[in-house]
Steps between C-alpha positions, in 0.01 A plus 500: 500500500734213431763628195488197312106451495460880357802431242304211384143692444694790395633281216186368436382811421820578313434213267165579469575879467247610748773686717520845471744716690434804763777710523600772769721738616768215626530319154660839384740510830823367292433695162682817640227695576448698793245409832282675555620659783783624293236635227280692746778618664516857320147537621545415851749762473277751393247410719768529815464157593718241561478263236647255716172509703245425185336216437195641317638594187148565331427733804845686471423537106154606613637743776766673196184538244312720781782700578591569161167443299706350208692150472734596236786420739354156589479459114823613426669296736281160374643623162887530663510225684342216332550547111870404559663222307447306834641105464276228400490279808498140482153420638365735224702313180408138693113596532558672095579145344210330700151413330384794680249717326367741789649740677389746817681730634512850708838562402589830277761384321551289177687208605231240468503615110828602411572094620214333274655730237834417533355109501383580152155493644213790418315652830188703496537739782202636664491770747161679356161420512430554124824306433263186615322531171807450260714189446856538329533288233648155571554573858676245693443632889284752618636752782231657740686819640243588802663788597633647189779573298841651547494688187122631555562640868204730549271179446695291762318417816726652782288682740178483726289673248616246217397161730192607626377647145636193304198265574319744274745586274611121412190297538529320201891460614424342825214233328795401262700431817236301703470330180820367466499428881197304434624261236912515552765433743636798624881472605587829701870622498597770722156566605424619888143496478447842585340658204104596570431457138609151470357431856169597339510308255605156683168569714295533243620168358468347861166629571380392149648148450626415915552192497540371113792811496814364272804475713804738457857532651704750620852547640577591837793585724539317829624783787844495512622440846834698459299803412280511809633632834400250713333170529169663612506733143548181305189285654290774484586561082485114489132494660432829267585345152339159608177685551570687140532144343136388653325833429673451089361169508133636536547674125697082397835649539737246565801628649876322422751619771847569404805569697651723228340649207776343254267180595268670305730506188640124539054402518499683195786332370365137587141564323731615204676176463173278584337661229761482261543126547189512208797641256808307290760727382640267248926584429614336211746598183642176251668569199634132509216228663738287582369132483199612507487610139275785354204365435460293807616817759260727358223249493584398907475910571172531307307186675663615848375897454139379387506269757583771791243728377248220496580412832376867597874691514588781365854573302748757472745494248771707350474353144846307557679368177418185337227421809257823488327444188410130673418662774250696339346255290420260757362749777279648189383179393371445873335879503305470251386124487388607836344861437224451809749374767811611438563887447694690253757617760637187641743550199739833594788551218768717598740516189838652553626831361658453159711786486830479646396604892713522833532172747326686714194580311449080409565432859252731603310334212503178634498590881102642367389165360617285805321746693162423328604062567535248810623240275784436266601274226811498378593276129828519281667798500751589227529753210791571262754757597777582254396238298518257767292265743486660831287462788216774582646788749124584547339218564761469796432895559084357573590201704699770724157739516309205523676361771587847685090526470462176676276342184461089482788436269439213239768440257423204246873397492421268255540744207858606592716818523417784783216282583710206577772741662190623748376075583828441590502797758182454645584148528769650729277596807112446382411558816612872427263507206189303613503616869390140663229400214600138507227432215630785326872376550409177390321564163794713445717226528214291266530767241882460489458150491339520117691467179355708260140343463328850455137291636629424819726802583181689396286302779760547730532868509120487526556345820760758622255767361180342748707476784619843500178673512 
């Protein structure tokens, strides 16, 4: 299917937060984790076979049960292998800051968790039937483990005897799926289609709803012409994973073909900073207002906060001196004028440490809240230092992230200091900073333009603000 009209309903879904995310054994590939050739290894070995010769690894674990009539060793080494600190990849912390509140997987290990934690998020992992019937308490994301749970290994679906009994076993399990297949989008990740329990369950869907099924995409691989041995190899793996795409297409698969699976990171990437257009990190410190004078600067940051949340964007904000209370007030004042359209989140306060911290830990600080935006505004930007004027050293620090993190960059130069200092280099190259958005690079150059009429610098950023999304 054509990328960029599956990035589109992917979004839509996104926005809508209908998408819900299928993981498998290839979205754990970077974490540190070993295949699972490397994991069934030790039983190959006991089995005198060549490992090298598997495929089947639900057969070999089946063939090591028989001969030994215990799976301790199969449980032992799910315990070894996969309860190590492995490394949060980058697809898993992307998909962790998305509006994504379903998760599959037949993956073991507790990477899909460990990153909604470490997002500050709460997941409600399920890998039992009777965990169905409970709900943690203000659960953000829900996390289906089909096949079980590293740290409950004699429960984890590894053999012959564990597929074919688990229709029975997780009925209620397998409903829950269909059910989510029925009314979500289902994004796979690292998924080759070969598990019987899922394939079950996608023909029962099929069968039930055929044509009125909801579409769903997955990634795949083309064949890599270096790796076959001849030309004759590669057009017969090129006619074999064409016929794979039809046949997925039967269950509404749609299938996005990648020439490398860090493609799969940078799609990620890109739905990230669509959906984040919908969020303003506002950057701002003034101990001195410059010509602006109190009274008028925090009355211009109030009506331009309510206004942004009434326009239906959300804002992040440290709490900066002199501009945060503002901030606030005005993004508030549009919450709750508005209780039935607008929701209590499109406000997100992120107030700084007060206790005397490393550079590192405010950079790191910082670096979180531009990850949550796709927009920045940037106004004054002073404090007092030694009992002196100077210019804000963080502010500067967020245009850096904010630029590094390729966000739309809107300073209001208007009100002086770092934000003037960051006009004046955008102004430099704006085709650097507004890719070539002509509209965009024009209302920049409107906004500029202003004195310091707060009305029409307000409409103006509007403007910017429309065109972005």
């Amino acid at each position: 299917m054509n990328k960029d009209v599956a990035f589109k309903d992917i979004l839509k879904n996104l926005r809508e937060e209908n998408l819900a995310i299928f993981a498998g054994a290839g979205m754990s590939a970077k974490a540190g984790f070993v295949s699972w050739s490397e994991l069934m290894k030790p039983i190959a070995d006991e089995l005198e076979l060549e490992i090298e010769n598997e495929t089947d690894y639900v057969a070999l674990a089946q063939y090591h049960e028989n001969e030994y009539k215990t799976r301790s060793k199969i449980n032992q080494l799910l315990i070894d292998e996969l309860s190590s600190n492995a490394i949060i990849t980058e697809n898993h912390q992307i998909l962790s800051r998305l509006p994504i509140s379903t998760y599959w997987t037949t993956n073991y290990d507790k990477l899909i968790e460990a990153s909604l934690e470490k997002e500050g998020k709460i997941p409600d992992v399920k890998y039992t039937v009777k965990q169905l019937a409970l709900t943690k308490s203000k659960r953000d994301a829900v996390v289906y483990k089909m096949h079980g749970d590293v740290e409950h290994p004699s429960e984890a679906i590894i053999t012959r005897d564990d597929y074919e009994s688990y229709y029975i076993r997780m009925e209620p399990y397998l409903s829950a799926l269909a059910g989510d297949l029925i009314s979500k989008t289902f994004l796979f990740i690292g998924f080759s289609f070969t598990d019987p329990n899922l394939d079950y369950i996608l023909s029962r869907v099929r069968t039930t709803y055929k044509k009125d099924q909801r579409r769903h995409y997955c990634f795949m691989r083309k064949v890599q012409e270096e790796l076959c041995e001849d030309n004759v190899e590669f057009e017969y793996k090129k006619k074999k994973l064409n016929l794979f795409i039809k046949d997925l297409q039967r269950f509404s698969i749609e299938t996005i073909l990648i020439d490398e699976f860090e493609e799969i990171t940078e799609f990620l990437a890109a739905l990230e900073k669509e959906i984040n257009r919908d969020t303003v990190f506002i950057s701002g410190a003034a101990h001195n207002y410059g010509e602006w004078g109190k009274e008028k600067a925090e009355e211009f940051i109030h009506l331009l906060s309510k206004r942004i949340i009434n326009e239906g964007f959300r804002i992040v904000s440290g709490f900066g001196l002199g501009v945060g209370s503002s901030v606030v007030s005005g993004a508030l004042e549009a919450i709750y004028q508005n209780l039935k359209s607008i929701p209590k989140d499109s406000l997100v306060l992120r107030p700084f440490p007060q206790t005397n911290s490393s550079e590192e830990i405010w950079t790191n600080y910082r670096r979180d809240m531009l990850d949550h935006a796709g927009i920045a505004i940037f106004m004054f930007g002073n404090k007092i230092e030694d009992d002196e004027l100077v210019i804000s050293n963080g502010m500067l620090e967020e245009f850096e992230l904010a630029k590094e993190k390729g966000l739309l960059i809107i300073p209001i130069g208007q009100t002086g200091f770092v934000a003037k200092d960051i006009q004046i280099e955008i102004e430099k190259d704006l085709e650097q900073y507004y890719s070539t958005n002509k509209k965009l690079i024009e209302l920049q150059k409107e906004l500029w333009k202003e004195s310091v009429d707060s009305d029409k610098i307000i409409e103006v950023i509007i403007k910017i603000l429309r065109t972005a999304i």
